[in-house]
C-alpha positions in Angstrom: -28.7 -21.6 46.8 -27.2 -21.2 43.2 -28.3 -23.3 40.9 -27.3 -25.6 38.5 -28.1 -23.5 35.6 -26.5 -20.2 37.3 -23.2 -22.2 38.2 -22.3 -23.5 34.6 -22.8 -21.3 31.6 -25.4 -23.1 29.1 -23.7 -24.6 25.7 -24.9 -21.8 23.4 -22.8 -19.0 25.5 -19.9 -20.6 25.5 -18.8 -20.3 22.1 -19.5 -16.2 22.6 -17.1 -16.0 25.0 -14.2 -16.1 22.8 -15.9 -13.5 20.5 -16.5 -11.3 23.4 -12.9 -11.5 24.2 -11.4 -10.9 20.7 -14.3 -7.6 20.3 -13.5 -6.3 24.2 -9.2 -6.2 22.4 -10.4 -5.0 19.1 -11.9 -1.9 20.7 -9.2 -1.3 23.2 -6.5 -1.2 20.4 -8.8 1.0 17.9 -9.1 2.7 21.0 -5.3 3.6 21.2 -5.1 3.6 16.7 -7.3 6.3 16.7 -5.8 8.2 20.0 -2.5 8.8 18.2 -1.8 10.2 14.8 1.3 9.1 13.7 4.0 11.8 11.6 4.9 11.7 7.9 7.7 12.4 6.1 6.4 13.2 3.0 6.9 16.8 2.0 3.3 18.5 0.1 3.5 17.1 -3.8 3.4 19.3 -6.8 1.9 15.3 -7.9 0.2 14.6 -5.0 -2.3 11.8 -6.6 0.4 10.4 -8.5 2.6 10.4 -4.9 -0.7 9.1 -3.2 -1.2 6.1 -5.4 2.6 5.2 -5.3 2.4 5.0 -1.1 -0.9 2.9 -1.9 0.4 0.5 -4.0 3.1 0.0 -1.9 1.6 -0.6 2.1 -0.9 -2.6 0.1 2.2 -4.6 -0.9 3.1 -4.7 2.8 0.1 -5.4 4.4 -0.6 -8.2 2.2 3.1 -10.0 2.8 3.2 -9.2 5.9 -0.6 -10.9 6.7 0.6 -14.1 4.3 3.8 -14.9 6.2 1.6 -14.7 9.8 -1.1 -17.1 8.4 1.4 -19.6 7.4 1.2 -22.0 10.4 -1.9 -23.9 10.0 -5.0 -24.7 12.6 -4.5 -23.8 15.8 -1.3 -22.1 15.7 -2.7 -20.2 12.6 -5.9 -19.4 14.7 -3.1 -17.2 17.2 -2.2 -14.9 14.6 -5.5 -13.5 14.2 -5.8 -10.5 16.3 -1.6 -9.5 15.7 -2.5 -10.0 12.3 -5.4 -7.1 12.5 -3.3 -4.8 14.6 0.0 -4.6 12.5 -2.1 -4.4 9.8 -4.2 -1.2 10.9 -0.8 0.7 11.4 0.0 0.0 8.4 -3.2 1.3 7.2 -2.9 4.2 9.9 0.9 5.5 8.6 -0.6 5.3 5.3 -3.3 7.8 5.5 -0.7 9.9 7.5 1.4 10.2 4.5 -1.5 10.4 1.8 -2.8 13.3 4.2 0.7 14.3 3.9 1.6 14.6 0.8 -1.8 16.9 -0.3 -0.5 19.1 2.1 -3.7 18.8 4.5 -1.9 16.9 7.6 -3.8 19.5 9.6 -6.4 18.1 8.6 -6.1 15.1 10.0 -7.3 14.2 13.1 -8.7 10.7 15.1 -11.9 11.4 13.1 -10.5 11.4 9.6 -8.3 8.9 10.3 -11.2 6.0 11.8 -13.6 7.5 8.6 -10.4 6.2 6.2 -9.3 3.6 8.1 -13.4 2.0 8.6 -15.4 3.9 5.8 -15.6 1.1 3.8 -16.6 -1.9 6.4 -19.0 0.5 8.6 -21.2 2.3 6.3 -22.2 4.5 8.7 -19.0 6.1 9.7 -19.8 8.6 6.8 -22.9 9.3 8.2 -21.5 10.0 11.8 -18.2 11.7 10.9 -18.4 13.5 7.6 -20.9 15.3 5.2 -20.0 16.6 1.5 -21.0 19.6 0.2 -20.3 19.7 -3.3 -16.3 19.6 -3.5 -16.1 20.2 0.4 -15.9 17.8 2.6 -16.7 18.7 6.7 -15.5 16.7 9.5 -18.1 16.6 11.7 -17.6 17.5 15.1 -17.9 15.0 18.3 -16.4 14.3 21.9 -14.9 11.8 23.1 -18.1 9.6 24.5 -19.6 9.9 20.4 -15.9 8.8 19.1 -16.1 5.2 21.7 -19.6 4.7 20.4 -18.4 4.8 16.9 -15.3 2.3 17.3 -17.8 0.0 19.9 -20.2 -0.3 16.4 -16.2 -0.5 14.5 -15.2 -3.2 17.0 -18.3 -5.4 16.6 -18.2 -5.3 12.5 -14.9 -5.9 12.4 -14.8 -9.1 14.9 -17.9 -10.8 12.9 -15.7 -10.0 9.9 -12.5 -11.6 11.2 -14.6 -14.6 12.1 -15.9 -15.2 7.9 -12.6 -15.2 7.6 -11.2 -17.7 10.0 -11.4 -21.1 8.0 -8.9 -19.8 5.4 -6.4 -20.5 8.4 -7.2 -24.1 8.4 -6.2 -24.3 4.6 -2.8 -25.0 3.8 -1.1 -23.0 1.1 -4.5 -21.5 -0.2 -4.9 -20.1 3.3 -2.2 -17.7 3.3 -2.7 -16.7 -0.3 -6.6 -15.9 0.8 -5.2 -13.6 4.2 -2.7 -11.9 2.1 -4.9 -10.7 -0.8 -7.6 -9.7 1.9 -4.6 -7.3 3.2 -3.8 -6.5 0.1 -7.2 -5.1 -1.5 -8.5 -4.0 2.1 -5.4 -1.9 2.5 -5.7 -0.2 -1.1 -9.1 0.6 -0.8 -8.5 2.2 2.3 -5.8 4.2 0.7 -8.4 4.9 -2.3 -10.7 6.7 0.8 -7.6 8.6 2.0 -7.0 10.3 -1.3 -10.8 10.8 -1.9 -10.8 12.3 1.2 -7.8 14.4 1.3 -7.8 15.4 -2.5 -10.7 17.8 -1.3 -11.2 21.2 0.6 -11.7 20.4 4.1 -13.1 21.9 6.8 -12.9 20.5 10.3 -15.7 21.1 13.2 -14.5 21.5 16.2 -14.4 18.6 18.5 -16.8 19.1 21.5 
């Protein structure tokens, strides 16, 4: 016979649930982000750091308007917005580094592995550990199947949603709220554009995958 205990969850798993949720679609979308690598217009540069900083400066622009205007409704209805919010602004972020990548002429370079080490460097420390190594001027993109690559966006997946949580009660805040989401867009996007050109400004050399 089940038992009481076994039929209802107790009160301290319930509020995970939700979280679990939210982490279980974070990782299926980075899942399909990092799977695709989107195409650039943007011809090599004879400027390409001046270029670079230009198509920084303006997705950060983007990202942050774009994350304002979806925080606008307040509580509940704000609350809804949270996960669309993360995924429009990660292509954003994602045809960025295509077009930094781009416009130093190292597109070939670019691969799911660059792209999640630009996209996550700077909210999972250890992406740089797991996925690239510098040697002086050089930077080498380490090698790694396709089971190492889910490990590193499962870790991804669970940073990012205890993130997205700190950030929830700026929803409840009318006015101030949106503001708040917008600049995070804003200053997340450009200093994942700053790790683009860092990246991409240097000689690199790409492991193959296993």
């Amino acid at each position: 016979m089940t038992s009481q205990s076994q039929q209802n969850p107790e009160p301290d798993d319930v509020p995970a649930l939700p979280v679990l949720r939210a982490q279980r679609t974070i990782f299926s979308f980075l899942e399909d982000l990092a799977s695709e690598i989107p195409s650039s217009s943007e011809p090599p540069n004879l400027e390409p750091h001046d270029r670079a900083r230009r198509i920084v400066r303006v997705a950060g622009l983007k990202a942050g308007v774009m994350s304002g205007g979806l925080a606008i409704p307040p509580g509940p209805l704000g609350m809804l917005t949270i996960i669309p919010d993360l995924m429009k602004v990660w292509q954003i972020q994602r045809q960025m580094v295509a077009d930094v990548a781009a416009c130093f002429g190292k597109t070939a370079q670019l691969n799911r592995r660059t792209m999640v080490y630009c996209l996550f460097r700077h909210g999972a420390a250890m992406l740089a550990r797991d996925i690239l190594a510098r040697v002086g001027e050089r930077v080498i993109v380490k090698g790694g199947g396709l089971r190492v690559m889910q490990k590193l966006l499962q870790r991804v997946s669970i940073q990012v949603t205890q993130n997205t949580i700190g950030r929830t009660l700026s929803r409840w805040l009318p006015i101030v709220g949106p503001v708040l989401i917008g600049g995070y867009s804003l200053v997340d996007t450009r200093t994942v554009g700053r790790t683009a050109i860092d990246t991409f400004s240097r000689e690199i050399e790409v492991e193959p995958e296993e």
